[in-house]
C-alpha positions as CSV (number, residue, x, y, z in Angstrom):
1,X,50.5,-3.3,-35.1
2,X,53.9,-5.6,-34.9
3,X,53.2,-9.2,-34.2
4,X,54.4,-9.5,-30.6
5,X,57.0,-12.5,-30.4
6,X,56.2,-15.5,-28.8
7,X,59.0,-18.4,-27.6
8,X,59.8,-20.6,-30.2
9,X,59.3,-24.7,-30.1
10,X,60.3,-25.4,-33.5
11,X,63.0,-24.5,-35.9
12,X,60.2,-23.5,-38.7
13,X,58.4,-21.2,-35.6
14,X,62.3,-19.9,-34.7
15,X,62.5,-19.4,-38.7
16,X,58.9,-17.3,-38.8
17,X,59.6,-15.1,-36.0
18,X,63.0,-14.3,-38.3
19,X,61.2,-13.1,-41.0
20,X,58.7,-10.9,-39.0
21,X,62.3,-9.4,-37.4
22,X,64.1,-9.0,-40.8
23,X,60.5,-7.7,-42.4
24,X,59.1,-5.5,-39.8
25,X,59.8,-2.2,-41.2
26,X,57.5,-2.0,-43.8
27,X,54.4,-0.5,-43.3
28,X,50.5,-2.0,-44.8
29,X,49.9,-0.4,-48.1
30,X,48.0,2.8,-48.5
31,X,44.1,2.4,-49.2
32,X,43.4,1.8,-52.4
33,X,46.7,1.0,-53.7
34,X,46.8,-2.9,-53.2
35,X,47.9,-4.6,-56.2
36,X,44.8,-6.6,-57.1
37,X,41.8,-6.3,-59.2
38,X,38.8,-5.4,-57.0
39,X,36.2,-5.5,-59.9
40,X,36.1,-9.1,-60.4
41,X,39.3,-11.0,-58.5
42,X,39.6,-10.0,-55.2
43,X,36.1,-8.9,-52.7
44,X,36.9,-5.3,-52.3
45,X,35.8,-5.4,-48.6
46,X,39.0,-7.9,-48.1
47,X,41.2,-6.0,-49.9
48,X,40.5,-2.7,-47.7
49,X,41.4,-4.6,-45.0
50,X,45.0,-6.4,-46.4
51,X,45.4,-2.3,-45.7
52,X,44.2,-1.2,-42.0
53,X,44.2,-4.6,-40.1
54,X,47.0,-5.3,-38.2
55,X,48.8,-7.7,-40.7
56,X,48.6,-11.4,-38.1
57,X,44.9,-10.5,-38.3
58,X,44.9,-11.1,-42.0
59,X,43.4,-14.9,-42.8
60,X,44.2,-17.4,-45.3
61,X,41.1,-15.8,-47.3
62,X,42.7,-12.7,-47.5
63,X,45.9,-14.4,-48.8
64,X,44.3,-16.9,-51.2
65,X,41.9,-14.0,-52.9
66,X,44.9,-11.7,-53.2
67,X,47.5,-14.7,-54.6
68,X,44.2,-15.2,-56.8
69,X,44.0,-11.5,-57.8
70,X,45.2,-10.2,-61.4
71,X,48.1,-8.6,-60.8
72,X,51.0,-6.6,-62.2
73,X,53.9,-8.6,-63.9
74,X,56.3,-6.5,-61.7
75,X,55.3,-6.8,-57.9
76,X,55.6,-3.8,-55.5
77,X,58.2,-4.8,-53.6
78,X,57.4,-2.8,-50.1
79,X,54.1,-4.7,-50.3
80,X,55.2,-7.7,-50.8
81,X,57.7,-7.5,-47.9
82,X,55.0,-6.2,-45.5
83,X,52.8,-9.4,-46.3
84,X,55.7,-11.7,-46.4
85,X,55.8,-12.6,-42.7
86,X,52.1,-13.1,-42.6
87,X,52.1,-15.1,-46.0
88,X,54.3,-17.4,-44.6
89,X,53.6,-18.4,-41.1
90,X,50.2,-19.1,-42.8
91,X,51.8,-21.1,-45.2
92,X,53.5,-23.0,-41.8
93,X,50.4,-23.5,-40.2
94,X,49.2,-25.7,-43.4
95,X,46.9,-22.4,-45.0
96,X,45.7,-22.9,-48.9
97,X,47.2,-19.5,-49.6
98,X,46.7,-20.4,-54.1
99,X,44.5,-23.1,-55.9
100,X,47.6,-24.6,-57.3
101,X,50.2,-24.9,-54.7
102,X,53.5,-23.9,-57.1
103,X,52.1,-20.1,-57.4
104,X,52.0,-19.4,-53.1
105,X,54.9,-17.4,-53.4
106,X,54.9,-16.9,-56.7
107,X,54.3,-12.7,-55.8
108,X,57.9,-12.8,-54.1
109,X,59.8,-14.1,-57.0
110,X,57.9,-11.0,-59.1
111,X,59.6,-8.2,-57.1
112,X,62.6,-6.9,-59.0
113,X,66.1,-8.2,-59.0
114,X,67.8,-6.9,-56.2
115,X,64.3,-5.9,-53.8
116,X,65.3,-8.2,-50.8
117,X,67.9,-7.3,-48.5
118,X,71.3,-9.9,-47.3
119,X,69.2,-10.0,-44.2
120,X,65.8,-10.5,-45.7
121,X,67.2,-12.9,-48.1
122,X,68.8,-14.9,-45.3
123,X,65.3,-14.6,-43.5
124,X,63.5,-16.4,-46.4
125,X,66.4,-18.5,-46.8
126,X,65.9,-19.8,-43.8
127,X,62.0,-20.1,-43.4
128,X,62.1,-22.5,-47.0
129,X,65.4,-24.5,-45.1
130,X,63.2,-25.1,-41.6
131,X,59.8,-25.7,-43.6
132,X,61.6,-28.2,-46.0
133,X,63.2,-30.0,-43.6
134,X,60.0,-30.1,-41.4
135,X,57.3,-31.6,-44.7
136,X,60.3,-34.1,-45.2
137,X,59.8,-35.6,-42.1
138,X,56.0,-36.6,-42.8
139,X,55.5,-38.9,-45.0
140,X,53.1,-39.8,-47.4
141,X,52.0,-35.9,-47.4
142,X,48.8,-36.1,-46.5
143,X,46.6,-33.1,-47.2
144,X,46.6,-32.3,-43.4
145,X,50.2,-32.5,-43.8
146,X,53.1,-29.6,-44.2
147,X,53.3,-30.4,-47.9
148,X,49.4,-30.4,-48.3
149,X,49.3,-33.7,-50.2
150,X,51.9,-32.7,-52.8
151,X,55.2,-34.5,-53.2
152,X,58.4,-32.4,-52.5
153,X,59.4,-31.8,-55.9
154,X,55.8,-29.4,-56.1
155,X,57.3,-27.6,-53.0
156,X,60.7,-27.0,-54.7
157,X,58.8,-25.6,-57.4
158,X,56.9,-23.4,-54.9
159,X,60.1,-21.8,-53.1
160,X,61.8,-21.5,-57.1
161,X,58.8,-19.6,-57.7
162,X,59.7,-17.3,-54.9
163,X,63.9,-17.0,-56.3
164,X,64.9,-18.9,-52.9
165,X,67.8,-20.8,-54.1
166,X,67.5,-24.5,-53.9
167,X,70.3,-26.0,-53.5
168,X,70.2,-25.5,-49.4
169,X,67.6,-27.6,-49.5
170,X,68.7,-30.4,-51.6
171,X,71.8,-30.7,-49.6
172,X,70.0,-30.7,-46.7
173,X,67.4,-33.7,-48.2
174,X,70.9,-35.3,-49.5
175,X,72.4,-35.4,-45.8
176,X,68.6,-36.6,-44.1
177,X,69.0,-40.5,-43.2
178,X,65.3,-41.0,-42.1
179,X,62.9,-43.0,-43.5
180,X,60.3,-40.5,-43.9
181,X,62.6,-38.1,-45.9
182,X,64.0,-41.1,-48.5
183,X,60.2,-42.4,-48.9
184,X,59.6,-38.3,-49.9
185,X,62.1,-39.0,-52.4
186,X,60.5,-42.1,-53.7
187,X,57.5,-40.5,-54.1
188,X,58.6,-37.0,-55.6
189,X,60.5,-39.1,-58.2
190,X,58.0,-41.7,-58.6
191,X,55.5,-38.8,-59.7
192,X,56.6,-36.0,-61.1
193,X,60.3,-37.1,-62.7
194,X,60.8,-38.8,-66.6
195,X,64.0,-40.5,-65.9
196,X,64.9,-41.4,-69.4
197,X,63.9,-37.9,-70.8
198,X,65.8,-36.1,-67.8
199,X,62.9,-33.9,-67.4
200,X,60.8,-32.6,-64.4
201,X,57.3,-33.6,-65.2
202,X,55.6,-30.8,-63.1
203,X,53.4,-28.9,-66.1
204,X,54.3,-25.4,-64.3
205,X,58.1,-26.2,-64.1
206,X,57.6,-25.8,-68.6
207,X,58.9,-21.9,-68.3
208,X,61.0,-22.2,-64.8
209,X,64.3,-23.0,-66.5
210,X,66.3,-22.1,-63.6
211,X,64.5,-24.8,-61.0
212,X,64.7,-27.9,-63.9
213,X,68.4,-27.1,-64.4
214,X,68.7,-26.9,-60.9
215,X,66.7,-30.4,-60.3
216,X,68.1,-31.8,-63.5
217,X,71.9,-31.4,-62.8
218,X,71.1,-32.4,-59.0
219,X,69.4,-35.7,-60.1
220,X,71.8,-36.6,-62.3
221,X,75.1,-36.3,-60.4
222,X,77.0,-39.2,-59.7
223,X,77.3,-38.2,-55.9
224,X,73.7,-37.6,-55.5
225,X,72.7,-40.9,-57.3
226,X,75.5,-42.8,-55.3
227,X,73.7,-41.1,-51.5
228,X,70.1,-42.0,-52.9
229,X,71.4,-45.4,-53.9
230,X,72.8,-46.2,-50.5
231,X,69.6,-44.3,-48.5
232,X,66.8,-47.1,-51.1
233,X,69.4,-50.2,-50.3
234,X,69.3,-49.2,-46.8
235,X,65.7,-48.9,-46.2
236,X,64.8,-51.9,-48.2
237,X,67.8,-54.0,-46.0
238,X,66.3,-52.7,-43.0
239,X,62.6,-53.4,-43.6
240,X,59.2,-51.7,-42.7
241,X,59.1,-49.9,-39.6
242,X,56.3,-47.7,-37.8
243,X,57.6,-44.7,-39.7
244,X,56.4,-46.5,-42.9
245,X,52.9,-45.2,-43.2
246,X,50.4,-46.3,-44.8
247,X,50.4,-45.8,-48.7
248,X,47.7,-43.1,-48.6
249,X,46.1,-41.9,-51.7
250,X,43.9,-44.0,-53.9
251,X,46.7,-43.7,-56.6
252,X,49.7,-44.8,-54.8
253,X,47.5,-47.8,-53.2
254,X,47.8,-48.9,-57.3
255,X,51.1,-48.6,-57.3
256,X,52.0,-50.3,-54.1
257,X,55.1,-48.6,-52.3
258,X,57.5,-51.8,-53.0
259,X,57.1,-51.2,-56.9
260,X,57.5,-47.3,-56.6
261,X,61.0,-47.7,-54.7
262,X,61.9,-50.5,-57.2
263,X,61.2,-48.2,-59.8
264,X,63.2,-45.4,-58.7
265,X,66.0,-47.5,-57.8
266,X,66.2,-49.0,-61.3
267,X,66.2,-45.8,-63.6
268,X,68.3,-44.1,-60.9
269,X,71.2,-47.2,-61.3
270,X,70.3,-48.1,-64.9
């Protein structure tokens, strides 16, 4: 059964219903052919369903025991691109689809060079763009929030997982003048960044050499250090405002926000 579409609100609901269009030709996998290990991974009861239940009747435990599952190195591409649509408007609606965050999508970026379409490509192109730009926009990321609790670096490293290019997205975080979005960047540098080793500090970034060249080169640009720059002087000129929440975590109400945008500030201009 096709998920019927409904009228959009939102550019990341506009950006699902894309991917259901762009993905809607593929059919569930044939019984007993899911790629998962039903002896010890995934509940075999679940997995018979991922195959006869129409797929926006599949839950966020199906998803997270199948992410879960051993699996082959190579993915099946026509499965993956059947579950793509469902995978991600879970991921939309906030879902724990992995126990670690970085591997969500990590199944789409398995498929072999050349699986996904112009169109499909666009479609998940897209879907990261409008979810991106949506977590920015909350700030600090609560676990309730878009980005589950997990700074925006973690999220980049969740859509390089997948092979969605990144540098839509950084341009796009580059261009955002709002509070929320620059305090993102405070944070996602604050945390998972070594300035004076020029090295992402995210432990599942060690064999992604594509995403820390990507990050690496982006942070270090003179143009991208000169926007940032402008964006910290501005929002410190300016002063709190209701869109500065509250600190948050236990961690960051150590390191109080005034010492986490100094910080950045300083090895970004040193």
């Amino acid at each position: 059964m096709k998920k019927q579409p409904t009228p959009a609100t939102t550019p990341l609901e506009a950006a699902t219903q894309a991917v259901y269009q762009a993905f809607a030709k593929y059919s569930a996998p044939e019984v007993g052919t899911l790629d998962v290990c039903t002896a010890c991974c995934m509940d075999a009861d679940l997995a018979l369903q991922m195959s006869h239940l129409p797929l926006p009747q599949l839950t966020e435990k199906h998803i997270y025991q199948y992410n879960d599952s051993a699996k082959s190195q190579v993915q099946p591409a026509d499965e993956i691109k059947y579950l793509a649509p469902r995978l991600l408007e879970l991921l939309a609606e906030g879902a724990r689809l992995h126990h670690s965050t970085e591997l969500y999508l990590d199944r789409l970026g398995r498929c072999e060079p050349g699986s996904f379409s112009a169109t499909e490509q666009s479609a998940l192109q897209g879907f990261a763009l409008a979810y991106f730009a949506q977590g920015l926009e909350q700030w600090p990321a609560a676990s309730d929030s878009l980005f589950q609790g997990d700074n925006a670096f973690t999220i980049l490293l969740m859509w390089a997982y997948a092979r969605v290019p990144l540098e839509p997205l950084l341009q796009h975080w580059l261009d955002s003048d709002s509070d929320a979005s620059t305090l993102n960047f405070v944070d996602a540098c604050y945390w998972d960044y070594v300035w004076n080793a020029n090295q992402m500090g995210n432990a599942f970034a060690a064999d992604q050499a594509e995403y820390k060249r990507t990050m690496e080169e982006w942070l270090n640009r003179p143009a991208t250090k000169a926007r940032w720059t402008e964006k910290l002087m501005r929002l410190v000129d300016a002063g709190p405002t209701s869109s500065w929440l509250p600190a948050g975590a236990v961690d960051h109400q150590r390191y109080p926000l005034p010492e986490r945008i100094s910080a950045v500030f300083d090895a970004m201009t040193a």
